[in-house]
C-alpha positions as CSV (number, residue, x, y, z in Angstrom):
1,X,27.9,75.3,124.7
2,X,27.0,72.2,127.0
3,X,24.1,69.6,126.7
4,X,22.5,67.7,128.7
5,X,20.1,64.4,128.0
6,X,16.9,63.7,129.7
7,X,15.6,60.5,129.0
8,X,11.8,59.6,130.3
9,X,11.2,55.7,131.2
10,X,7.6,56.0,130.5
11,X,5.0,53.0,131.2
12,X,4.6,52.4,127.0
13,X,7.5,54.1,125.5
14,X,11.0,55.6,126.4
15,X,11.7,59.1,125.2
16,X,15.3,60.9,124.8
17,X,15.6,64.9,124.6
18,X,18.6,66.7,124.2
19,X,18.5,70.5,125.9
20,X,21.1,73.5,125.3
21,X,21.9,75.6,128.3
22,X,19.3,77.9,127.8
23,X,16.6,75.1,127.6
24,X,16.0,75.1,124.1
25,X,15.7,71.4,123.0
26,X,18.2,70.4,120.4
27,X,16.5,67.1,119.4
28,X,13.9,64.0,120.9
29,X,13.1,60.7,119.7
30,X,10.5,58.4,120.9
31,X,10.6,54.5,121.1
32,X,7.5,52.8,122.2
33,X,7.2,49.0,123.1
34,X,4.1,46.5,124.0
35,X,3.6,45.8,127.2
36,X,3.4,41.8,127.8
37,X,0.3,41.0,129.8
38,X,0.4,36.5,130.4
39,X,-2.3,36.2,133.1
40,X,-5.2,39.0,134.0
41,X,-4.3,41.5,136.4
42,X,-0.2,40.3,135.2
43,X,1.4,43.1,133.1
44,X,5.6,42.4,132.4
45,X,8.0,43.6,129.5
46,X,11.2,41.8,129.3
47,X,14.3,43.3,129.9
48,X,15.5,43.9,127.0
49,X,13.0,45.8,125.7
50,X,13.7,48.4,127.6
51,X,17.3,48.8,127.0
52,X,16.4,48.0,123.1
53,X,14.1,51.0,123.6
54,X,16.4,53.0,125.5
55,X,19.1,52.9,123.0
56,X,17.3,53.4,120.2
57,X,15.6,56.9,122.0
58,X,19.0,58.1,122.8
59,X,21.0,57.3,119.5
60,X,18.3,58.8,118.0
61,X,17.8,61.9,119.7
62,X,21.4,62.4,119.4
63,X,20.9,62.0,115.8
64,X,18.0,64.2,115.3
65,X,19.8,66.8,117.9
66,X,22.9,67.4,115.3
67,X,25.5,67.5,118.4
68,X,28.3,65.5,118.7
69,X,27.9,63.0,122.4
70,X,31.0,64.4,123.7
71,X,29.6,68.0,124.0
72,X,27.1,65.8,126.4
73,X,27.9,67.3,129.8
74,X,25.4,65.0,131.9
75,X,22.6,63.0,131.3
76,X,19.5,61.8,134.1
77,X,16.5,60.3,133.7
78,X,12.5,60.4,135.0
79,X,11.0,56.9,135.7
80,X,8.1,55.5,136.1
81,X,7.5,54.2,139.6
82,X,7.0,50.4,140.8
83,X,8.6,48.8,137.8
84,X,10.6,45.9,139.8
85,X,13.7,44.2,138.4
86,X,14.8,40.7,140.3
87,X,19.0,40.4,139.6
88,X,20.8,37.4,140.3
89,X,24.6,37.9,141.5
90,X,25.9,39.1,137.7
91,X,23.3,41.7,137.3
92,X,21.0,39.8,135.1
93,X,17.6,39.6,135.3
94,X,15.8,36.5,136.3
95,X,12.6,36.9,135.1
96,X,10.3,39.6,133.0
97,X,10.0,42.9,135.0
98,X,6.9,43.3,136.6
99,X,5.1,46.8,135.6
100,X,3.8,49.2,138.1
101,X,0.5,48.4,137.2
102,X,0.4,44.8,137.8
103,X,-1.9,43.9,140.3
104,X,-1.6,40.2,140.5
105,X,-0.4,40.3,144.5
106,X,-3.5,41.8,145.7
107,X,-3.7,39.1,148.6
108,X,0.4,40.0,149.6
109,X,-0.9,42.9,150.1
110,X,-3.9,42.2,152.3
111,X,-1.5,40.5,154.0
112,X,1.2,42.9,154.8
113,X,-1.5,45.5,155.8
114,X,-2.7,43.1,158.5
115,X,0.8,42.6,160.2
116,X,1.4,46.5,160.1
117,X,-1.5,47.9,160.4
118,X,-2.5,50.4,157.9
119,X,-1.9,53.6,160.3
120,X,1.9,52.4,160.8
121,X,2.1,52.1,156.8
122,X,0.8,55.1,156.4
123,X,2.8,57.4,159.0
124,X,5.6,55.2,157.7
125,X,5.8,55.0,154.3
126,X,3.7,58.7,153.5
127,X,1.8,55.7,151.2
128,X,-2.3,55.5,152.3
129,X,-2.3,51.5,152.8
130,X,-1.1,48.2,150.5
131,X,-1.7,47.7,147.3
132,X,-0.4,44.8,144.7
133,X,1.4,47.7,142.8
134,X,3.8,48.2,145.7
135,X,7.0,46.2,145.1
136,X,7.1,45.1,148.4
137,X,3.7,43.5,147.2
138,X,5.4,41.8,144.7
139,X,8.7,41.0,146.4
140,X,6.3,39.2,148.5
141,X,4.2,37.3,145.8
142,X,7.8,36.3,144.3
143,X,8.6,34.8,147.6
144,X,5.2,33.1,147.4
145,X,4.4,31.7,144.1
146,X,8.3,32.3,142.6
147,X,10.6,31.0,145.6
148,X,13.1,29.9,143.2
149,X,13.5,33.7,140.9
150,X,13.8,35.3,145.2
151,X,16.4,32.8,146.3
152,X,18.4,33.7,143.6
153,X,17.8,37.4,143.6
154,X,20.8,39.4,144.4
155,X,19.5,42.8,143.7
156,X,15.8,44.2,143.3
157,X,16.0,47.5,141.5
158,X,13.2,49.9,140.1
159,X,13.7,50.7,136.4
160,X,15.8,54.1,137.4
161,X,17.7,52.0,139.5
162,X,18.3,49.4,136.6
163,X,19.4,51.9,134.2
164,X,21.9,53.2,136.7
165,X,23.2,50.2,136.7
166,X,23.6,49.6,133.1
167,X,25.4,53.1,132.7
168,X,28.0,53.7,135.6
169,X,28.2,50.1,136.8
170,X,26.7,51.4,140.5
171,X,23.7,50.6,142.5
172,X,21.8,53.8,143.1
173,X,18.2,55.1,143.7
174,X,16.5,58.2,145.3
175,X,14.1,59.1,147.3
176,X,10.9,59.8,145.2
177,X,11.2,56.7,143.1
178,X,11.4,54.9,146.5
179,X,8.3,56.3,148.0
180,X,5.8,53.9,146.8
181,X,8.3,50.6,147.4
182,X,6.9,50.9,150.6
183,X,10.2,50.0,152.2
184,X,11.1,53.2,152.6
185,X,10.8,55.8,155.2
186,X,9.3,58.8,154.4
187,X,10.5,60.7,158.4
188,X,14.3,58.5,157.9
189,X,14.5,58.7,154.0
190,X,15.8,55.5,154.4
191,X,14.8,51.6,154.1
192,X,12.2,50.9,156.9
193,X,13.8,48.3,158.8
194,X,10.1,46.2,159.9
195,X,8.9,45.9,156.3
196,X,12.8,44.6,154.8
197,X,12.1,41.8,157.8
198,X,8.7,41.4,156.9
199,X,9.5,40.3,153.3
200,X,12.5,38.6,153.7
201,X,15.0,40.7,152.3
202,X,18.0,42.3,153.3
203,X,19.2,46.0,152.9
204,X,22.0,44.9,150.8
205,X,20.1,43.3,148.6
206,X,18.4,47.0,147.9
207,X,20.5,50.4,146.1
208,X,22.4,53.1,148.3
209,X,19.6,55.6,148.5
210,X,20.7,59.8,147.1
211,X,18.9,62.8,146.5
212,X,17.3,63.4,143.4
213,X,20.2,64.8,140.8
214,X,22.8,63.3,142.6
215,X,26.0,62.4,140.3
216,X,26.7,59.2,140.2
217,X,29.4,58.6,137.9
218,X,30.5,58.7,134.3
219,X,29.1,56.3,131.5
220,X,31.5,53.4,131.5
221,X,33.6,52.0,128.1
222,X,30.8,49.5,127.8
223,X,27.8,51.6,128.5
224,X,29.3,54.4,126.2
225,X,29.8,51.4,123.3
226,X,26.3,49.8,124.0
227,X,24.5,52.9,124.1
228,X,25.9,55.5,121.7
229,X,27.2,57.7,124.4
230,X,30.5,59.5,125.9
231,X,32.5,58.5,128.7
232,X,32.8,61.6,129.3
233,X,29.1,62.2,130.3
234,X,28.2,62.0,134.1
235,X,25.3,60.3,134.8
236,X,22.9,61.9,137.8
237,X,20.1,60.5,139.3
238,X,16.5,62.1,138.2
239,X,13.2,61.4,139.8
240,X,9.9,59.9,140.1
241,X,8.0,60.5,136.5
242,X,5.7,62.8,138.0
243,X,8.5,64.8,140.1
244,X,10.4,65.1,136.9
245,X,7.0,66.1,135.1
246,X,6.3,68.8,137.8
247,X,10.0,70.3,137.7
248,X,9.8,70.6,133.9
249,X,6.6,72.4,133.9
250,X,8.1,74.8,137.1
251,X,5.7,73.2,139.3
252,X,8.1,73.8,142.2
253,X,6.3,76.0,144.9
254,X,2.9,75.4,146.2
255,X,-0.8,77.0,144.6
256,X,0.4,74.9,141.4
257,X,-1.5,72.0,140.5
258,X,0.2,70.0,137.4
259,X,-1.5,67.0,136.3
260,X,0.2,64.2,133.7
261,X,-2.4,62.5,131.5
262,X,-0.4,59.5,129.9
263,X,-0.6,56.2,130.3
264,X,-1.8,56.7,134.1
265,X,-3.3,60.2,135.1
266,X,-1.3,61.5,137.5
267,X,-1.2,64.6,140.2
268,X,1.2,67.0,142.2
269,X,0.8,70.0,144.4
270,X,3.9,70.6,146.2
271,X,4.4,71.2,150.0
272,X,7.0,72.1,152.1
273,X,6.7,69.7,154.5
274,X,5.2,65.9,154.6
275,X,1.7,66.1,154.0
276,X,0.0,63.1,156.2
277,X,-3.5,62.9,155.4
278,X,-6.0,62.4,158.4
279,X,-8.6,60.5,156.5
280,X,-6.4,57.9,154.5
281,X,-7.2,58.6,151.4
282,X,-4.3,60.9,149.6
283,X,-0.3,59.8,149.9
284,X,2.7,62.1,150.7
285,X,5.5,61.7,147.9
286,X,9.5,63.1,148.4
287,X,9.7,65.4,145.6
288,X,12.1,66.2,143.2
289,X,14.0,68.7,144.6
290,X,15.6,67.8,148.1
291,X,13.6,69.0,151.2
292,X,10.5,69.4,149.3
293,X,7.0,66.8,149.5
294,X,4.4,66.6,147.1
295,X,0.8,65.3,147.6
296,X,0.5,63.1,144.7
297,X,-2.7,61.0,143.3
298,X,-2.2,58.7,140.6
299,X,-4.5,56.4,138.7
300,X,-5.7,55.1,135.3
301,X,-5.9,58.0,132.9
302,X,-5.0,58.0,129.1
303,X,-4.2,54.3,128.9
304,X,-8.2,54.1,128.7
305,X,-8.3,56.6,125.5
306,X,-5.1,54.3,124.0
307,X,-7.4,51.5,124.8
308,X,-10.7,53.0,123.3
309,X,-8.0,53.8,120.2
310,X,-6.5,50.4,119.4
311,X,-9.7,48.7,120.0
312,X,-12.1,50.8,118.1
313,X,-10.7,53.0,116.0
314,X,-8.5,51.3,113.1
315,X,-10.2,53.3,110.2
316,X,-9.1,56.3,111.9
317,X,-5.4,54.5,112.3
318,X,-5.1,53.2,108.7
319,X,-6.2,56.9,107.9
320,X,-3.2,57.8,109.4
321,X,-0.7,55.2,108.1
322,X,-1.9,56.0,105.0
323,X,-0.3,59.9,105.8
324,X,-3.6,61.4,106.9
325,X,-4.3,63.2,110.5
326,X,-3.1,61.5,113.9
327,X,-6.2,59.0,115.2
328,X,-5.6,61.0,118.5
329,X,-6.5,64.4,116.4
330,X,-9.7,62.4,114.8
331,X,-11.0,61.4,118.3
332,X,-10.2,64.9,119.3
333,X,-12.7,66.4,116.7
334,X,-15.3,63.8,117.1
335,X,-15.3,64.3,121.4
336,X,-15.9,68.1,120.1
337,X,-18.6,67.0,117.9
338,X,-20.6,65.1,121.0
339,X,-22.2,67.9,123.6
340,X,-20.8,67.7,127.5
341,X,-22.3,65.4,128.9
342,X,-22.4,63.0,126.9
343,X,-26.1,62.5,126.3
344,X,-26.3,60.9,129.7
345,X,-23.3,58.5,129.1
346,X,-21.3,57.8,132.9
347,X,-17.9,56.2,132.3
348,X,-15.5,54.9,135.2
349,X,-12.3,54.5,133.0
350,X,-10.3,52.4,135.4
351,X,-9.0,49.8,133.4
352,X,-6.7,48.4,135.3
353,X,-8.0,49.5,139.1
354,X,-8.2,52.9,140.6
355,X,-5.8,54.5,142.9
356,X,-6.0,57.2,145.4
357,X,-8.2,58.9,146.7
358,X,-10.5,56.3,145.2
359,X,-8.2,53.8,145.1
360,X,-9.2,50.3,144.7
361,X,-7.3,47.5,143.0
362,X,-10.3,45.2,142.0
363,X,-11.9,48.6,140.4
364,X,-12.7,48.0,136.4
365,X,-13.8,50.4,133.5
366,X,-17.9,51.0,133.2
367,X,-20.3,52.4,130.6
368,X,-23.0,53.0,132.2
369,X,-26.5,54.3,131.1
370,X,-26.0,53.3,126.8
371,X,-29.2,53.8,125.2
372,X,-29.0,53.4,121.1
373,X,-29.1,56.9,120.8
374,X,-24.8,56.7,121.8
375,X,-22.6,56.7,119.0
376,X,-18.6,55.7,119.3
377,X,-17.9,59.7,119.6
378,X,-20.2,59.5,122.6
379,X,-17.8,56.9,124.2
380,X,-15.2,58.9,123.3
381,X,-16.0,62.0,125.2
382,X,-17.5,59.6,128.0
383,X,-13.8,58.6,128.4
384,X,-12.3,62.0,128.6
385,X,-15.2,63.0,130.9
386,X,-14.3,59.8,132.9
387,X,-10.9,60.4,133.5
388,X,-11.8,64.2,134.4
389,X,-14.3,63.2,137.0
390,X,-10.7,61.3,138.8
391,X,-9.0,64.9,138.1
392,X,-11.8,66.3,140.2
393,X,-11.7,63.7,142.7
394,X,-7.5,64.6,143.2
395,X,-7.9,68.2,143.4
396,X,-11.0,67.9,145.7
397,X,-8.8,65.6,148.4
398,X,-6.0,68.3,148.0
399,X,-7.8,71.1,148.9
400,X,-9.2,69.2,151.6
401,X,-5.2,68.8,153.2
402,X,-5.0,72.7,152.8
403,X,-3.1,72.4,150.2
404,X,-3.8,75.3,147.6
405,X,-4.3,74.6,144.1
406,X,-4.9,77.9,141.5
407,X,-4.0,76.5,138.5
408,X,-3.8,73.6,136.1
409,X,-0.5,73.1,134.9
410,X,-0.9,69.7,132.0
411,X,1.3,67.2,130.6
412,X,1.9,64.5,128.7
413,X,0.1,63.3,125.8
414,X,-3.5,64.5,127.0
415,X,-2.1,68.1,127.1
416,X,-1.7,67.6,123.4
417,X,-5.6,67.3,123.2
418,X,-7.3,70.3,123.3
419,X,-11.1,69.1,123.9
420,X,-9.8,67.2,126.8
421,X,-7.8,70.3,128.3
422,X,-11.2,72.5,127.9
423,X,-13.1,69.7,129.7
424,X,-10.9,69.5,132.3
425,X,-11.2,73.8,132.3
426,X,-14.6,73.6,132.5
427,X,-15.5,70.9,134.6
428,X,-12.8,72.6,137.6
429,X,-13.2,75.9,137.1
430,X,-9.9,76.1,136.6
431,X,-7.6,78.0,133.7
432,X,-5.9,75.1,132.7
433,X,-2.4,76.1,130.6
434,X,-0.6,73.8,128.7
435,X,3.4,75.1,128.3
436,X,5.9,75.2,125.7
437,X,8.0,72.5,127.8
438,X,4.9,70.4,127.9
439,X,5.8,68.0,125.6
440,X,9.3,66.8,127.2
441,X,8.3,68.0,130.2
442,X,9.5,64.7,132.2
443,X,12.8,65.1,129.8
444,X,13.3,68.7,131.0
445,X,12.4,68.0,134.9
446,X,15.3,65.2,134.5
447,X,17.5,67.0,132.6
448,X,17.3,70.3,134.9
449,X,18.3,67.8,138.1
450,X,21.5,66.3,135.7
451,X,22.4,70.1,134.6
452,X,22.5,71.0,138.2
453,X,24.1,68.2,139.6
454,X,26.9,68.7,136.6
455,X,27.0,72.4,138.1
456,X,25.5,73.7,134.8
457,X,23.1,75.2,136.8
458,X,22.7,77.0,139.7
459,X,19.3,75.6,141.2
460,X,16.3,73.3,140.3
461,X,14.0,75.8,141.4
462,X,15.2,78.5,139.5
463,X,16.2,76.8,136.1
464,X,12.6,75.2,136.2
465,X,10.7,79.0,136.7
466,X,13.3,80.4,134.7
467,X,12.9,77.3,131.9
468,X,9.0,77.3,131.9
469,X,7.1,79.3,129.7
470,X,2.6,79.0,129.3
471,X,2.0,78.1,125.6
472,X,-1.5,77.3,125.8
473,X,-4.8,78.5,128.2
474,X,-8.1,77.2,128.7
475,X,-10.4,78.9,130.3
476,X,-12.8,77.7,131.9
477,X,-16.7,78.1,130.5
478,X,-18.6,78.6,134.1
479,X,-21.8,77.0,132.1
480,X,-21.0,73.7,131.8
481,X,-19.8,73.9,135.9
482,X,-23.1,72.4,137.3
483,X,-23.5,69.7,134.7
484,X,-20.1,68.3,135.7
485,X,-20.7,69.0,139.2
486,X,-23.3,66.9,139.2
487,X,-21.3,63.9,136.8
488,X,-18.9,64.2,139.7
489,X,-21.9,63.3,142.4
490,X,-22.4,60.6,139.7
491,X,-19.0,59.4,139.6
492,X,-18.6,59.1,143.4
493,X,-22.2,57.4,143.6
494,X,-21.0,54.7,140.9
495,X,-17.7,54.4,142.6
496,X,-19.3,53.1,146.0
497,X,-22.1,51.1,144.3
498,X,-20.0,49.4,141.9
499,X,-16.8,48.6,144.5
500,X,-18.7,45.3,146.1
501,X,-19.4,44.2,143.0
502,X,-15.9,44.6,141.7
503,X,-14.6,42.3,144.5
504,X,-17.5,39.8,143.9
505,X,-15.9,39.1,140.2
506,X,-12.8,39.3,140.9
507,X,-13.3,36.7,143.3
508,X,-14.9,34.3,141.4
C-alpha cells in the first residue's frame, strides 16, 4: 500500500492529511496560527510560523495516520494565493510575509492600472483590473515605502513556492497560484514581460513556472530531518487553494459549481477554455488540471463568522473549553432559532474589502437597519445571510459568461454548518451537497495531483470523480426564494450606495 500527503496552506491554519490509494484518509491534523495585523489594511505572519505550523500538521498527521513516513510515496500541497515571500540571496526572508489579504498598496495599484490600462490587464493577466492584494501590488509598495527589503530581494515566492523551497531545495511554482501575481500570462502561461519591467524586477528573481502536479524532487536530508519526513518521498507541485478544493470535491467538468466558505468565500465553475469576461467584472483562473480554466470569484466569507465568534461569543467558547459543544455548533442552532430574513437585518460582511464581481478594496462590513428588536442570533444569521447574498452575486456573473452552474458542490468549514448550507439552498434554488471528502477536500485535490504525478494514479480527472462521493443534500425550500431575491436587490442596492462612502473614510 502507498500514501500520499496533502497538506493545505490555509489563510488561518495549515492542515496535513494522509490518503491510502483508494482515497480513504489514514489520518489529519490541524495547526492554526494568528495572523499579525501592525497597521489597518496591513495583515503579515512571520515566517516561521508557517513552517512551525507546517511541521507540526505533518508530524502530526503522520502520527494520528499510524503509517510509517517511508511508505509516503509523494506528498503536494494546496495554497492559498497572494501570500508574498521577499528572500535575500541565502533563501531567508527579509521581512514578515505579506497575506493575500493585505490591502495596504491600494495606490500601487491605481497606479499600475493607469500605465496598462485595465483592458491590457485584463486580456493579459485573465485578472479583471489591480487590486492591493496582487503581489505585483505589493512588490511595488515594497519598492516604494521598503526600498531597502527590494534591493536586497533575491527571490519573491508565494507560500507554495516557499514550501517548495524548504523541501527539495528548488525554486518552483505553477500556473494557478500564479494567476493572480499579475505577472503572469494567462494566453503564454508565462511571466508577462511589461509588468516584470514595470515593477522592477527581473525573471530570475521569480520560480521556473510547471503544471500543477509536476514532480519536483525528493525531500532533501535536511527537509526530511526538519520536518519529520522521508527522503524517499517526491514532492509535486499542487495548486491554487480553490483548484485543489474543486479537484477534491470532483469539481472537474463544467455544470458544477463548488464554493469554499473559510476564511475567504470562494468560487469555481470550470471551463475548457479561458473565460474573458466582456463586462470586467469576473476573472479567468488556470485550473488545476493542465489545459483546463476556471471562472473563479473570491471574497470575504467565513473570516466574518470567526470574527462575529471571537468578538462576541466567549460564553459560547469557554462553554466549549470547558468540554461542551463547538461555539461554531452554538451559533449554528441559534442562526436556526432567528427566521430568514432576519427581522429586516441587511449585512455586507466584507471585512476586509470585497472582491469580484463586486470587488472593491476600500469595501467594509455593515449592519444595517438594527432596531432593538435584534438580538446577537439575529447578527448571526445576518452574517450567514450576508455572505450568501456574495454566493448569489458569483453564480449570477457566471451564468452571465454562459457558464452553466447545476449544482452546489461546498467546502471548507461553512459546509460543516448546516443552517448556512440550507440558506445558501434556499436562497439559490440550488441543491446544495456537501461530500464525504468535504472536509480535506483541499488535502485530497493536492494529494490527487502528487498521487498522479508519482504515477499512483492514472488521471486527475478520473481519481477525483472516482474519489468523490455526496454525503450531505440540501434542498432547496422554493418559499423562502422571493424573500432572498429581494435581500439580493438589497445587497446590490447597499453595495453602490455605500462604495462612495467607503472611499470617503478611507481617505481621510
Amino acid at each position: 500500500m502507498k500514501y500520499v500527503m496533502g497538506v493545505d496552506v490555509g489563510t488561518t491554519a495549515i492542515k496535513a492529511a494522509l490518503f491510502a490509494e483508494d482515497g480513504s484518509i489514514k489520518g489529519s491534523y490541524t495547526c492554526e496560527y494568528k495572523l499579525q495585523t501592525p497597521a489597518s489594511g496591513w495583515v503579515e505572519l512571520d515566517a516561521q510560523a508557517y513552517i512551525d505550523a507546517f511541521k507540526r500538521a505533518v508530524t502530526k498527521a503522520i502520527e494520528v495516520s499510524g503509517v510509517s513516513r517511508a511508505e509516503i510515496a509523494s506528498l503536494g500541497i494546496s495554497a492559498q494565493g497572494e501570500t508574498l515571500f521577499c528572500l535575500d540571496g541565502n533563501d531567508q526572508p527579509l521581512r514578515p510575509a505579506i497575506v493575500w489579504m493585505d490591502n495596504r498598496a491600494n495606490k500601487e495599484a491605481d497606479w499600475i492600472e493607469e500605465q496598462l490600462g485595465r483592458r491590457t490587464i485584463h486580456s493579459t493577466t485573465g485578472q479583471v483590473g489591480m487590486s492591493a492584494i496582487w503581489p505585483a501590488s505589493k512588490i511595488l509598495w515594497l519598492r516604494n515605502n521598503e526600498p531597502e527589503t527590494f534591493a536586497k530581494t533575491a527571490k519573491f515566492l508565494l507560500i507554495e513556492d516557499f514550501f517548495i523551497l524548504l523541501l527539495t531545495g528548488q525554486y518552483a511554482s505553477e500556473d494557478s497560484l500564479l494567476c493572480s501575481t499579475m505577472y503572469w500570462d494567462i494566453n503564454t502561461r508565462g511571466y508577462w514581460p511589461d509588468m516584470l519591467r514595470l515593477l522592477g524586477i527581473q525573471e530570475a528573481q521569480l520560480p521556473q513556472i510547471h503544471h500543477p502536479g509536476t514532480p519536483i524532487g525528493n525531500v532533501t536530508p535536511e527537509a526530511a530531518s526538519e520536518f519529520g519526513l522521508s527522503t524517499d518521498t517526491l514532492i509535486c507541485l499542487g495548486a491554487l487553494d480553490q483548484a485543489c478544493g474543486a479537484v477534491g470535491v470532483g469539481n472537474v467538468k463544467p455544470g458544477i459549481f463548488s464554493e469554499s466558505t473559510g476564511a475567504a468565500l470562494a468560487s469555481v465553475a470550470m471551463a475548457t477554455e479561458p473565460v474573458i469576461d466582456p463586462a470586467g467584472e469576473i476573472p479567468c483562473f488556470a485550473s488545476g488540471i493542465p489545459g483546463m480554466y476556471m471562472v473563479h470569484s473570491y471574497s470575504t466569507g467565513g473570516m466574518a463568522i470567526r470574527w462575529y465568534r471571537d468578538t462576541f461569543c466567549a460564553g459560547e467558547l469557554a462553554s466549549e473549553h470547558a468540554g461542551g459543544i463547538n461555539a461554531y455548533q452554538a451559533i449554528d442552532a441559534a442562526v436556526e432559532s432567528i427566521p430568514p430574513g432576519a427581522d429586516g437585518l441587511r449585512v455586507l460582511p466584507h471585512l476586509q474589502g470585497s472582491g469580484p464581481p463586486d470587488t472593491d478594496d476600500e469595501a467594509k462590513g455593515v449592519f444595517l437597519n438594527v432596531t432593538l428588536a435584534h438580538s446577537k442570533s439575529h447578527f448571526a444569521r445576518g452574517i450567514m445571510e450576508g455572505v450568501t447574498m456574495v454566493l448569489l452575486r458569483m453564480i449570477e456573473s457566471t451564468r452571465i459568461l454562459g457558464v452553466d452552474v447545476k449544482e452546489i458542490r461546498s467546502l471548507s468549514g461553512g459546509a460543516k454548518s448546516r443552517a448556512w448550507c440550507q440558506i445558501k439552498a434556499n436562497a439559490s434554488g440550488l441543491p446544495v451537497h456537501t461530500m464525504k471528502t468535504t472536509e480535506a477536500a483541499a488535502c485530497l485535490g493536492a494529494a490527487i495531483l502528487a498521487g498522479v504525478g508519482a504515477g499512483i494514479w492514472r488521471s486527475v480527472e478520473e481519481t477525483a470523480m472516482r474519489l468523490a462521493e455526496y454525503d450531505l443534500e440540501y434542498s432547496p425550500d422554493t418559499s423562502h426564494r422571493a424573500l432572498y431575491e429581494r435581500m439580493l436587490s438589497d445587497y446590490k442596492l447597499l453595495m453602490t450606495e455605500a462604495s462612495p462612502l467607503f472611499r470617503k473614510l478611507a481617505a481621510a
